[in-house]
N, C-alpha and C positions, 0 to 999 in steps of 0.2 A: 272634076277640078273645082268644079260651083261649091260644092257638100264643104271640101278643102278650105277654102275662103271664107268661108258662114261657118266653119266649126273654129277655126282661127281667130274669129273675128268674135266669136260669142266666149273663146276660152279667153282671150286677151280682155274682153266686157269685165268678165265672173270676177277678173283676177285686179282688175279695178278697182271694183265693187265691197271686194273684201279686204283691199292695203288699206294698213292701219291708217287711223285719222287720228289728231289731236283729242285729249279726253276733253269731256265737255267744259272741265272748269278751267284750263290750259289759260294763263297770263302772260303776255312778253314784257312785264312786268319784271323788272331783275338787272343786273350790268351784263353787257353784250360786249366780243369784240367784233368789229366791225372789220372785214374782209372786203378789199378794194374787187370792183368787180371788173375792172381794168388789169391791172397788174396782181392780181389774186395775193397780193401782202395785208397784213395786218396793219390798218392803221389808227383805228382809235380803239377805246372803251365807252362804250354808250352807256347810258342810265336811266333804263324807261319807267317812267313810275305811273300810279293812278291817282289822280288828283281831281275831283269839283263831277265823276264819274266820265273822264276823258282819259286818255292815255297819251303822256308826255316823254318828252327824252330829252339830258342835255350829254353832254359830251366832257365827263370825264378826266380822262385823260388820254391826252395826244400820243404816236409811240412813232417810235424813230421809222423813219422812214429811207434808207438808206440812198446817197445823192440829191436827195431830195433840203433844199435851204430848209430850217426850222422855221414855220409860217405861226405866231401865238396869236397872233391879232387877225382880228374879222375884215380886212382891208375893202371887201366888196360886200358888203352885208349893208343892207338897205337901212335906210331911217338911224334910229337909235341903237341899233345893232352895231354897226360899222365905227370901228375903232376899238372893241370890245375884243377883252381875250377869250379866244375859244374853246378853253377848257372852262368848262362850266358855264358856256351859253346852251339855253336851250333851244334846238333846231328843231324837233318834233312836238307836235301837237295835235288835240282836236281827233284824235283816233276814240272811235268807239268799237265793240263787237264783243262778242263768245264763238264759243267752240273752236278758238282756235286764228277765227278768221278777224281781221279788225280794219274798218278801214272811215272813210268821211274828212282824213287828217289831212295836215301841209308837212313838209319834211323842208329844211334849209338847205342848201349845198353851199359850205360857206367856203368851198377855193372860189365857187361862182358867183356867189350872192343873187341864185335867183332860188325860188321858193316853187317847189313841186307837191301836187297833187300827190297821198302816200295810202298803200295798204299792207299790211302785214300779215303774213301765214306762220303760224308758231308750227314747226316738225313735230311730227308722230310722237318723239319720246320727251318733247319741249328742250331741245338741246341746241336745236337751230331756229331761226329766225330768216323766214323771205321776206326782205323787204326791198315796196318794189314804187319808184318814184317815175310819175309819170305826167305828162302833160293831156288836159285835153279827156282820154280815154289811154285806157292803161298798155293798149298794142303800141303806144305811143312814148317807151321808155325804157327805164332800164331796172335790174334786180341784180340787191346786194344779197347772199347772208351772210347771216353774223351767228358768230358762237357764244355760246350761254358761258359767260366769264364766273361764274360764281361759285 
């Protein structure tokens, strides 16, 4: 039953070890739609670019969200932010990385207006996007993806 478990456990390892990864020069770098990770609908287009050797994003355009009031303006968004329309504020920034992986950045949540700790995982064929906002330490949050709009 032991041999069972340890051949299980090393075939599950092997098969790990060989699912594809992001190719080394992979970018999240491109327009994204953004997948609520609540109600799993589409609600924006993101736009992540690389700027100053940081990786930024602003927000597009907004997409209907059905029941939902149309929200344009940043009514909770801190400082200079706040009162700003949210297509084409920038919420993402301060991301670095390769291969795939990126992370060091802040991400906005502008229904909330508070500002989270962010890192991003670009998919095996770069078609999706983990991005994952979190306080503190990252067991500490939540993860969207987003599809590669381009």
């Amino acid at each position: 039953m032991m041999k069972i478990r340890v051949s299980r456990l090393l075939l599950a390892a092997a098969a790990f070890a060989v699912a594809p990864n992001a190719p080394a020069d992979v970018s999240p770098a491109g327009r994204w739609k953004v997948v609520s990770d609540q109600t799993n609908r589409p609600v924006a287009i993101m736009h992540v670019f690389e700027q100053d050797g940081e990786y930024r994003g602003y927000i597009e355009q907004l997409l209907e969200r059905p029941g939902d009031a149309a929200v344009s303006i940043c009514e909770r968004c801190p400082g200079e932010l706040k009162g700003q329309p949210i297509e084409g504020l920038v919420i993402l920034h301060g991301l670095t990385g390769s291969g795939g992986e990126f992370s060091g950045g802040h991400i906005l949540d502008p229904d909330s207006g508070h500002y989270y700790r962010v890192k991003m995982t670009v998919g095996p064929e770069g078609q999706t996007l983990k991005v994952r906002g979190y306080l503190g330490i990252s067991l500490l949050g939540r993860t969207q993806t987003w599809y590669r709009a381009d």
